[in-house]
PALUMRO-525340 format. One record per residue (C-alpha): x, z, y; residue in one letter. Coordinates in steps of 0.5 Angstrom, whole numbers, padded with zeros to 4 digits, always signed. Layout:
REM PALUMRO-525340
XZYA;...
This chain:
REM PALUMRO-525340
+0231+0311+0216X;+0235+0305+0214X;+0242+0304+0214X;+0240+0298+0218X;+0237+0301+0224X;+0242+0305+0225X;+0246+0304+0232X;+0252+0302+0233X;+0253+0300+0225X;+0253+0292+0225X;+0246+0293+0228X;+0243+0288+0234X;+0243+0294+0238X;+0251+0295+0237X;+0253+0288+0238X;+0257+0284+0242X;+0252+0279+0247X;+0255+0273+0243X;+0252+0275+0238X;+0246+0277+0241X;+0245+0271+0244X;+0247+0267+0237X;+0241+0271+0234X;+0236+0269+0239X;+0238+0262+0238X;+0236+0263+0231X;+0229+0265+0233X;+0227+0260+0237X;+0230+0254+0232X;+0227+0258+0226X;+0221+0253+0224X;+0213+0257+0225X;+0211+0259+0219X;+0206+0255+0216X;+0199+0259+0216X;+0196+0261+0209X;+0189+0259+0207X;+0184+0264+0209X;+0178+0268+0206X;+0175+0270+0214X;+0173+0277+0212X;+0167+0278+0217X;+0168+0272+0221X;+0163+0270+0225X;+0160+0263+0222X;+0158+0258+0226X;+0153+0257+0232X;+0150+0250+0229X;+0149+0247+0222X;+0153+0253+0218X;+0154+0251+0212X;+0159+0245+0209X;+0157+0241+0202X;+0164+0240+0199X;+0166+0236+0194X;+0171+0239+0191X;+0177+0236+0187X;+0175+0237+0180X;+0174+0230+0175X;+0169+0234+0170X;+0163+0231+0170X;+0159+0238+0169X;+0162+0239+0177X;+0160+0232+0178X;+0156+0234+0184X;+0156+0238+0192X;+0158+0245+0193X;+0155+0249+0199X;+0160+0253+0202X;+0160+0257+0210X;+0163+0254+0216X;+0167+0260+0220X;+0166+0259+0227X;+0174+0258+0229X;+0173+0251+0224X;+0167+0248+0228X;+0170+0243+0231X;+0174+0240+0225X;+0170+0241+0220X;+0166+0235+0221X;+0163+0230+0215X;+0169+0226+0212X;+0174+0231+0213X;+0179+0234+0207X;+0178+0242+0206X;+0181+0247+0201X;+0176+0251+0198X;+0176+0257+0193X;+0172+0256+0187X;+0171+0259+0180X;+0169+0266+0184X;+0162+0269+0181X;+0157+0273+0184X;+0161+0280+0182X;+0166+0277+0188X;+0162+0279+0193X;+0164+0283+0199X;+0159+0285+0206X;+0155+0279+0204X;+0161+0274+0203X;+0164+0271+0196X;+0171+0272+0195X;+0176+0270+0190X;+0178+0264+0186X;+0183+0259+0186X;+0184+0255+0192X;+0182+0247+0191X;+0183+0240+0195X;+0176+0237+0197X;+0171+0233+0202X;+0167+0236+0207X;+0161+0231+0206X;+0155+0234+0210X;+0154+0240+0214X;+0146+0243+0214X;+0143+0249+0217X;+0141+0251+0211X;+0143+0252+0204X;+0139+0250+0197X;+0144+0256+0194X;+0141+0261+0194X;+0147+0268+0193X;+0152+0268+0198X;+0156+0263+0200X;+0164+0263+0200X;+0167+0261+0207X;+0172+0254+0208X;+0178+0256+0207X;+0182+0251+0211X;+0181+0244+0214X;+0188+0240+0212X;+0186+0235+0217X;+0182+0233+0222X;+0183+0225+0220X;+0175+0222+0218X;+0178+0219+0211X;+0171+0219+0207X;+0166+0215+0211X;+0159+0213+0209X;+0160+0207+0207X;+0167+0208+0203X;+0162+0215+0199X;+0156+0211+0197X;+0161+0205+0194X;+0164+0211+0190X;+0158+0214+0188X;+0155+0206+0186X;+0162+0206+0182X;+0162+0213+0178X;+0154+0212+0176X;+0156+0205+0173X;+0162+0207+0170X;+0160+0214+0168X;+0164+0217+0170X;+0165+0224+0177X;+0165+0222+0184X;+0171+0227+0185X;+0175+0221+0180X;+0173+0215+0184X;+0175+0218+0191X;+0181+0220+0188X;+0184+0212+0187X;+0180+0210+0194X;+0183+0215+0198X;+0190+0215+0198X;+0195+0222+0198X;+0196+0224+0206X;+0201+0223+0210X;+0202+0228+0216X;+0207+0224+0219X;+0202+0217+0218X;+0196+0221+0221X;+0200+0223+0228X;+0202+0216+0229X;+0197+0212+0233X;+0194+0206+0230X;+0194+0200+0234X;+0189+0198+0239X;+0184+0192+0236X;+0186+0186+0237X;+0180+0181+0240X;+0177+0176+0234X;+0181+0170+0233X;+0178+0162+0233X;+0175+0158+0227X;+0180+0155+0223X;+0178+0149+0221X;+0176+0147+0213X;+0183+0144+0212X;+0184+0143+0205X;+0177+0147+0203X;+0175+0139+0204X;+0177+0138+0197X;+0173+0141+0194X;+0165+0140+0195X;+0161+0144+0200X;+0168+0147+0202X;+0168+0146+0209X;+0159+0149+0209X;+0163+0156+0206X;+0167+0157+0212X;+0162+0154+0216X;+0157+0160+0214X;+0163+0166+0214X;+0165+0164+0222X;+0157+0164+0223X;+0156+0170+0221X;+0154+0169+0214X;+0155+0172+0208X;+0155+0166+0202X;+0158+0168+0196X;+0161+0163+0191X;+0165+0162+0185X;+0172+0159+0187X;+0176+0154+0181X;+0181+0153+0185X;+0186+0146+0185X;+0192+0147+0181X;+0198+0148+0186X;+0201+0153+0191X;+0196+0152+0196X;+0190+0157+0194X;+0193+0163+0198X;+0193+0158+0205X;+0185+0157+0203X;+0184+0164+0202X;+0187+0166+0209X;+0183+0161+0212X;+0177+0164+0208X;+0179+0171+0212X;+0180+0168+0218X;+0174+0165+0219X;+0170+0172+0216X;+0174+0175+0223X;+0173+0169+0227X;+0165+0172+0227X;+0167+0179+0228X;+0167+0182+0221X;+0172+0185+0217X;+0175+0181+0210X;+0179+0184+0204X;+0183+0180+0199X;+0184+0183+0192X;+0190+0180+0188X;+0193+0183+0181X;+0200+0184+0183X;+0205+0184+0189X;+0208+0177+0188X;+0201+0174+0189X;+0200+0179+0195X;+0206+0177+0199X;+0203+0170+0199X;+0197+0171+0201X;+0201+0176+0207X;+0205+0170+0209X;+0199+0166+0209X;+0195+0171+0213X;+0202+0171+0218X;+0202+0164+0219X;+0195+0162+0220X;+0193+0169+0224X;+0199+0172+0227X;+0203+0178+0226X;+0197+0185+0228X;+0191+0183+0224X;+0192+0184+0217X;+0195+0190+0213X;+0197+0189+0206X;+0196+0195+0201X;+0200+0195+0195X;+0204+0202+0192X;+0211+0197+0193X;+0210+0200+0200X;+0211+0207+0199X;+0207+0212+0200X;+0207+0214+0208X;+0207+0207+0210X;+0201+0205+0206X;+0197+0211+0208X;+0199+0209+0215X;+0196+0202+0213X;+0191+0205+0210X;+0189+0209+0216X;+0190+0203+0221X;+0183+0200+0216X;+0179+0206+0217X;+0180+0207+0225X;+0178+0200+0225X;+0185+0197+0228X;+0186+0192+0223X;+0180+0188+0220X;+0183+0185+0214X;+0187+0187+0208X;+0190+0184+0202X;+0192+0188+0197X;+0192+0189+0188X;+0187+0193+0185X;+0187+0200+0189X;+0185+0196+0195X;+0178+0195+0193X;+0176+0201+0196X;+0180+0199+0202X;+0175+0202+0208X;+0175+0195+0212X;+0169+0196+0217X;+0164+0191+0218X;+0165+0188+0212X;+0164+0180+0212X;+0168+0177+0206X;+0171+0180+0199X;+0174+0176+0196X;+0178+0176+0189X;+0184+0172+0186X;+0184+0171+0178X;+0179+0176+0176X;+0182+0176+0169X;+0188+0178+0169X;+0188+0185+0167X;+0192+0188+0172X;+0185+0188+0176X;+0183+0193+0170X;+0183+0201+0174X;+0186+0204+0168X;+0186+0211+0171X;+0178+0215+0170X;+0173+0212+0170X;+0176+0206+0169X;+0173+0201+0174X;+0174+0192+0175X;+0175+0190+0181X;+0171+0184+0180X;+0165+0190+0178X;+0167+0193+0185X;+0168+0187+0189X;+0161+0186+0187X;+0158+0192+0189X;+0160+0192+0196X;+0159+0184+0197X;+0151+0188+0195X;+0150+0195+0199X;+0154+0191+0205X;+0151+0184+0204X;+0157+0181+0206X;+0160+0174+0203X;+0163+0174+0196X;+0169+0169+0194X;+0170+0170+0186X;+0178+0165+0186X;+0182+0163+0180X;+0185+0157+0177X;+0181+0158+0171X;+0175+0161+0170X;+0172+0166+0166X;+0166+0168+0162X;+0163+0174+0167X;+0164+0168+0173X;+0160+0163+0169X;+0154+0168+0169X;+0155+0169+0176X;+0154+0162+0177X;+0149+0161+0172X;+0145+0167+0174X;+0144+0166+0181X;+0148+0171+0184X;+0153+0166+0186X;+0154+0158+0187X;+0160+0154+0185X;+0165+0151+0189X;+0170+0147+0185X;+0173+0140+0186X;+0171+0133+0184X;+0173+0130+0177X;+0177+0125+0182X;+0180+0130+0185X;+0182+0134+0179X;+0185+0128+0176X;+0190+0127+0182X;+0191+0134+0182X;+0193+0136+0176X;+0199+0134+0171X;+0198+0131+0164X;+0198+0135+0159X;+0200+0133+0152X;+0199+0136+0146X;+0204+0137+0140X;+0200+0140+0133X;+0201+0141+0126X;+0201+0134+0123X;+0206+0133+0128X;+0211+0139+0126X;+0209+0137+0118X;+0212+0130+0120X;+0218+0134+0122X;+0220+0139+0118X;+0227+0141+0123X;+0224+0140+0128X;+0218+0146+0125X;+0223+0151+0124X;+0226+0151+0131X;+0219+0151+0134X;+0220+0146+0138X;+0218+0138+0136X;+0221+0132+0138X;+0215+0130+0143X;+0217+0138+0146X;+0224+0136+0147X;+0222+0129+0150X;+0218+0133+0156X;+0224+0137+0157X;+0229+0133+0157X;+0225+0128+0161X;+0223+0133+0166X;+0230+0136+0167X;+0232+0129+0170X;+0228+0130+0176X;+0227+0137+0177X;+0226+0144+0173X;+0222+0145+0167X;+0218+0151+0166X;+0218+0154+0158X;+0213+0159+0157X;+0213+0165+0151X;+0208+0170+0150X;+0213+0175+0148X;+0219+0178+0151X;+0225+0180+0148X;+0226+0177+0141X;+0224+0177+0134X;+0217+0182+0134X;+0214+0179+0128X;+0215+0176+0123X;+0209+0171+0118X;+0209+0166+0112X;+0213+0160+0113X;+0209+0156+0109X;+0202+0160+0110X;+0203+0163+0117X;+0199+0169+0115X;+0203+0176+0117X;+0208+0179+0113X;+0205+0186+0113X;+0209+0193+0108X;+0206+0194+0101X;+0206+0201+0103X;+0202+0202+0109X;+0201+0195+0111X;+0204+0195+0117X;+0208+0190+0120X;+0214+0188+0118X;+0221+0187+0122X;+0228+0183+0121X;+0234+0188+0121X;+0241+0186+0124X;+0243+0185+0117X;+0237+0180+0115X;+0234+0186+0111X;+0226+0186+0113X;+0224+0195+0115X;+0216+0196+0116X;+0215+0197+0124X;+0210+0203+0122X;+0213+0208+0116X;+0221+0205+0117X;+0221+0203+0110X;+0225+0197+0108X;+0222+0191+0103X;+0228+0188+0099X;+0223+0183+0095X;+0217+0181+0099X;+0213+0175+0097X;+0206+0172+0101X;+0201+0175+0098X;+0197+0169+0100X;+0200+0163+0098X;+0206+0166+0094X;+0211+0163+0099X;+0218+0167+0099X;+0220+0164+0106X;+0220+0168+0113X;+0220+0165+0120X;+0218+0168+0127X;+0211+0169+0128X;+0212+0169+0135X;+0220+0169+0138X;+0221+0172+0145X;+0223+0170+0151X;+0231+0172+0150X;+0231+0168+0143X;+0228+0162+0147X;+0232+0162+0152X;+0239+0163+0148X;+0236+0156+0144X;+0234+0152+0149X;+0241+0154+0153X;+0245+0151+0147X;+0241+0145+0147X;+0242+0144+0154X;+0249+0146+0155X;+0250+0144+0162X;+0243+0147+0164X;+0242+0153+0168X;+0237+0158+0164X;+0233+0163+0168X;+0228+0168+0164X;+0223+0171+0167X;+0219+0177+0165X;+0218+0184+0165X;+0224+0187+0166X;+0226+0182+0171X;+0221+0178+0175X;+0223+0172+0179X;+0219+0170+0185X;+0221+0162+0186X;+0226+0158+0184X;+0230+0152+0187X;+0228+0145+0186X;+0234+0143+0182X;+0234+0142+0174X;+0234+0147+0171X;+0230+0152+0165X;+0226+0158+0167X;+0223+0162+0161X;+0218+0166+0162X;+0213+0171+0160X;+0205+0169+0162X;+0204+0173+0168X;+0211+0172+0171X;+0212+0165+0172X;+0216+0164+0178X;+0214+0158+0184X;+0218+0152+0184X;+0219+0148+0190X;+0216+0143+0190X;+0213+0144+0184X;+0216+0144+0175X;+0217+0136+0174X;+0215+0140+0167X;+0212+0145+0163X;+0212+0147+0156X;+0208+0153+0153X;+0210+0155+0146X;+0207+0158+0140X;+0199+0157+0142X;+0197+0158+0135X;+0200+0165+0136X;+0196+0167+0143X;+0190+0165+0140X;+0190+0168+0133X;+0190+0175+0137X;+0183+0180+0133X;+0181+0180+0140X;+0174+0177+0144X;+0178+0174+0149X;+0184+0170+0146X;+0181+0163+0147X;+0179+0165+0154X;+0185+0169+0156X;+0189+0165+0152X;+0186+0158+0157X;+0187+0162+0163X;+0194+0163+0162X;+0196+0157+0159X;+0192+0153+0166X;+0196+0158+0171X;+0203+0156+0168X;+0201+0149+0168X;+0199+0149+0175X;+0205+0150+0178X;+0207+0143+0175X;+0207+0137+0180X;+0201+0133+0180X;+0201+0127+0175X;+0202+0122+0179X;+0208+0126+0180X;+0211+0125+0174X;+0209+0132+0172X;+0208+0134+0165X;+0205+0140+0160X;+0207+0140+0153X;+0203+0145+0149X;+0204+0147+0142X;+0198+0149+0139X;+0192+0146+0135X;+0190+0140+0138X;+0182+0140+0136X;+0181+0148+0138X;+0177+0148+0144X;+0182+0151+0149X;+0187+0146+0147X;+0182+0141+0148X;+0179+0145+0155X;+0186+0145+0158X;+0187+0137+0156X;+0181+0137+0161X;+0182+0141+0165X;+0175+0144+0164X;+0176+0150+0165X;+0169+0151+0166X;+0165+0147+0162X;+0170+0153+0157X;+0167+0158+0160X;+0161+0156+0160X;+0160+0155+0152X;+0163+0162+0150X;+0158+0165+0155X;+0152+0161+0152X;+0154+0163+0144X;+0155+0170+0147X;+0149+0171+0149X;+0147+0167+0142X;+0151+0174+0139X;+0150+0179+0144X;+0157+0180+0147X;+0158+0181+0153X;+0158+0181+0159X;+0151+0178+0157X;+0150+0185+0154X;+0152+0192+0157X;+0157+0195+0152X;+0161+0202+0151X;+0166+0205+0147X;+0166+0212+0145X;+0173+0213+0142X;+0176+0220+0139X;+0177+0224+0132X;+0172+0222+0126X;+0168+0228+0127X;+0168+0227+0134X;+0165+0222+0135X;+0160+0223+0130X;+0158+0229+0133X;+0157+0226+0140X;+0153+0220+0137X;+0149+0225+0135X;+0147+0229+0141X;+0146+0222+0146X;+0140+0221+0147X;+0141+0213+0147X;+0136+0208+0150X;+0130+0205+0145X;+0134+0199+0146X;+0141+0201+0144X;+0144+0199+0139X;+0151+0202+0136X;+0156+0198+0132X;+0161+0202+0128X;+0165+0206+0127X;+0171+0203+0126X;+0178+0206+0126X;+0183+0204+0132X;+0190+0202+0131X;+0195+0208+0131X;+0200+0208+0138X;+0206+0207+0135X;+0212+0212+0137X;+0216+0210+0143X;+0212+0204+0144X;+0206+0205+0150X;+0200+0207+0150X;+0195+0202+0151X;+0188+0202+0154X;+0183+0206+0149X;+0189+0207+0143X;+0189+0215+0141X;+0196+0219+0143X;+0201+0218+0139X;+0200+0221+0132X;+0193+0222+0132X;+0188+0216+0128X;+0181+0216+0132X;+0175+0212+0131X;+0172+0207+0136X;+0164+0206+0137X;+0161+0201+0140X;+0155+0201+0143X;+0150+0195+0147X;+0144+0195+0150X;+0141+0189+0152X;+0142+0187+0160X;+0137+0191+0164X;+0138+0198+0161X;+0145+0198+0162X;+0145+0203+0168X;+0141+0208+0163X;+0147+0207+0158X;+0151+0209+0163X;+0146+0216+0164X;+0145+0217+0158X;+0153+0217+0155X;+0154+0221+0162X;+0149+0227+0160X;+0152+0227+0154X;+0159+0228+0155X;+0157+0233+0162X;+0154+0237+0157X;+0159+0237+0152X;+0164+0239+0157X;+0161+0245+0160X;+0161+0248+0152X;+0168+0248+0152X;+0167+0245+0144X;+0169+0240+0140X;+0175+0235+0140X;+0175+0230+0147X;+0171+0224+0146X;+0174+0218+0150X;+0167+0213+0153X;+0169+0207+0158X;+0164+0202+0160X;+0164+0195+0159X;+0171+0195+0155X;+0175+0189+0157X;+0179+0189+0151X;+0174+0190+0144X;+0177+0187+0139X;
């Protein structure tokens, strides 16, 4: 026996009855003891539909299917379709006991279907916990990650994992809000400025599902036309969802869905929130309380139920791009729901870009743009400053900014802020021939090289330092900055400008607006902040620098960025002026002086075709060591039509610097090869690299081959 259980030795049988009565305090205060998962050793199962298909939460793609498990009868009633469960999995037919398997390690998943009987024909293990009696997993929301996982090759369990929010259990005991009745029809409002505007909100609210691309007029005004856009989808008693890149755009929307619907009847999904409020959010969608939502990029699998508008803001920006498995659009996303739930489609961005041109011309979708008349009134003038101009400059060339620069600034300061756009933060990343502008690139590694505190040049790569470099193109022996951030810019510009204010915006600090008064904002493309009342002027630095990146996409993203700043300036019969630095020839250029963002994307699409790029083909990228890749371009079974560009190696991610989109780990060199089939044959690519990869996967040999579908960035 114990010294414990001896009476009368501090045990409770010999203590005084304060302490007894602290004691049983004690217990009734102790927290219940939270039940384990069981293994339901000779439970009964249940009476009707005993068998459970779960998908378990593995991204393997040779797991990318349905497992049968038994249903226990004490689970009945909450192991319904929808519902997330724990599993064990990895248990063999060696682990069987009276008739049930037993073992392996306990595992999250969904309860898809229950089924009277089994295709499986050994003995089933049993479920070992319904987690929640919450119905997370419709199907709707199932079938659009199945759609999702063929067309980007990817597993089902990874779609479901950026669709569905972590649980929160104290969001799931809260009750939703009861539904709020359909609101009224908006009128057209400011969507008469645009032909066949007003006829687009006319379908929505009559229970219509058109689908447009959108060029949306430069000013603030694209986030109230949005909210007008979803009311009158709600007005019809349908559901709409909005997908914006980042939460400052986000806010706008909210704040105009607000104004135009009321506090009740919209959530706003984005990761600021936190996890349990967003949960709770994502929760009231699915239980129906609230038809409309607005969030960044994991919201387009909100589960918005009858769905009759998805609408996408500014499908360019890269912030759209799902860099987690299997690496989804939203655009692509957006365009599959508008398909299984034959639902309207509004594509919306101050610029356009080449896949929303093939929508437009292919059919899918109709334009929806404003007038020449319109478009003149609505934008600023925008002027250009090339290289004739800083040739008759010389002072000017060094300091990047020519006297017509200077001019647009100082005239914009006298009535309002002046927007100066950088494509880099920080200071001085590159450095390039004065005369030539060819990189300045190590004589060892070739690898870019960088100004020291002390004027010495060291390569970015090998850290070795170059005491005599000379341009191997022209043979100039002068530096200057390729391209100079925007803290370097904003210390110029504030020692031009002494008694001017200097605000920067970028990526440690982004600011969402600024007052009207004069004053010079730097900022990165993607940061500009909204000034009230609109900038008096922009000036959008070192164009030459954005369009001379090795990448597919310069001129187009490049046009984008350049239309989304000056967008924010005031109309030109306003005063509002754009100084752009770059070619005045170079199609971009001549696109924004326009304002014909269009007729840009339009032209790259036709001499994509010509060349075979996308999005006029499917493409895919399979990246990884030099024997990997060749090892599983080997073994693929490709279609006839297919055709391999490569390989070629991938630049090295450089240490401390971030890993970008499809790079290799840091120390590694990989390989990267392209493969395109002609449109038509895209889904069986996808098939084909899928099989492949899964039967890779399940022998468990070779180093790991990366596949993405339709890369958005391939050099």
């Amino acid at each position: 026996m114990s010294s414990e259980n001896v009476p009368g030795d501090g045990g409770a049988e010999g203590a005084p009855p304060e302490q007894l009565a602290l004691i049983r305090e004690s217990v009734r205060g102790a927290k219940v003891p939270r039940a384990k998962p069981r293994t339901w050793r000779g439970a009964a199962l249940a009476k009707e539909l005993p068998v459970a298909r779960v998908l378990v939460d593995k991204g393997a793609l040779h797991l990318d299917r349905y497992f049968d498990y038994a249903v226990p009868e004490e689970l009945d009633a909450e192991a319904q379709p929808g519902v997330r469960v724990r599993v064990r999995f990895g248990a063999g037919r060696h682990r069987v006991r009276d008739g049930r398997r037993e073992g392996g390690g306990l595992i999250d998943g969904f309860l898809v279907e229950r089924r009277a009987e089994s295709d499986y024909s050994g003995p089933l293990a049993a479920l070992a916990q319904v987690v929640s009696p919450e119905r997370v997993l419709g199907e709707e929301l199932l079938g659009l990650a199945r759609a999702v996982a063929d067309r980007y090759a990817g597993s089902l369990a990874d779609v479901l994992q950026l669709a569905v929010p972590p649980r929160s259990a104290r969001a799931e005991r809260r009750a939703s809000p009861a539904p709020l009745p359909p609101p009224a029809a908006p009128d057209a409002g400011s969507w008469t400025r645009y032909e066949h505007g007003a006829a687009f909100l006319e379908s929505l609210a009559s229970g219509g599902a058109p689908r447009a691309v959108w060029n949306a007029l430069p000013g603030p005004g694209w986030s109230e036309e949005l909210a007008r856009a979803v009311a009158a989808t709600l007005a019809s008693g349908r559901g709409a969802l909005v997908v914006v890149p980042d939460g400052r755009a986000a806010a706008r929307v909210d704040a105009a869905l607000a104004a135009r619907l009321g506090e009740g009847r919209h959530a706003l999904l984005t990761a600021d929130a936190g996890p349990e409020k967003r949960y709770a959010q994502w929760l009231a969608v699915s239980r129906g309380s609230v038809r409309a939502v607005v969030g960044t990029r994991a919201a387009m699998f909100a589960p918005v139920r009858d769905l009759g508008l998805v609408a996408i803001w500014d499908d360019g920006d890269d912030s759209h791009s799902e860099p987690h498995a299997p690496q989804p659009h939203a655009r692509d996303v957006l365009q599959l729901r508008a398909a299984l739930d034959k639902c309207g489609f509004l594509l919306g961005s101050w610029s356009c870009t080449v896949e929303a041109a093939q929508l437009v011309e292919s059919g899918w979708a109709r334009p929806l743009a404003a007038g020449r008349e319109q478009v003149r009134r609505a934008a600023p003038l925008v002027r250009t400053v090339g290289d004739d101009d800083l040739a008759r400059d010389e002072a000017a060339r060094a300091a990047r900014l020519p006297t017509l620069a200077w001019q647009v600034v100082r005239e914009g300061l006298r009535h309002g802020p002046v927007l100066v756009q950088v494509p880099r933060r920080g200071y001085v990343p590159r450095l390039a021939c004065a005369r030539c502008r060819a990189p300045a690139r190590c004589r060892h590694c070739s690898g870019p090289l960088q100004a020291q505190d002390a004027g010495a040049l060291r390569c970015e790569w090998c850290g070795r330092e170059e005491g005599s470099w000379h341009c191997p193109e022209c043979g100039g022996f002068r530096l200057r900055a390729q391209i100079v951030g925007a803290r370097r810019t904003a210390e110029e510009l504030g020692r031009a400008f002494p008694a001017v204010p200097v605000r920067t915006s970028g990526r440690e600090h982004v600011l969402d607006t600024v007052p009207g008064a004069p004053a010079l904002v730097v900022s990165t493309p993607g940061a500009e902040p909204v000034a009230e009342g609109g900038y008096a002027a922009a000036l959008l630095l070192d164009g030459w620098a954005m369009l001379g990146r090795p990448d597919l996409r310069a001129g187009e993203d490049a046009l984008r960025r350049w239309i989304a700043a000056a967008a924010l300036v005031r109309p030109q019969g306003d005063g509002g002026t754009v100084a752009v630095v770059a070619e005045p020839t170079l199609r971009p250029v001549q696109a924004l002086v326009r304002w014909d963002a269009v007729g840009y994307a339009v032209r790259e699409l036709a001499e994509r075709a010509e060349l075979g790029f996308p999005p006029v083909s499917r493409m895919a990228a399979v990246s990884g060591t030099e024997e990997a890749v060749a090892e599983f371009l080997g073994t693929v079974e490709l279609p006839s039509d297919a055709e391999v560009l490569g390989p070629v190696p991938v630049p090295p991610t450089l240490p401390g610097r971030p890993r970008r989109p499809g790079a290799p780990p840091p120390g590694e060199h990989w390989e990267r090869a392209l493969v395109r089939v002609p449109p038509g044959s895209g889904a069986a690519l996808a098939t084909a690299l899928k099989t492949a990869q899964a039967a890779r996967m399940a022998r468990g040999s070779g180093e790991p081959v990366r596949v993405r579908i339709d890369p958005p960035d391939i050099g």
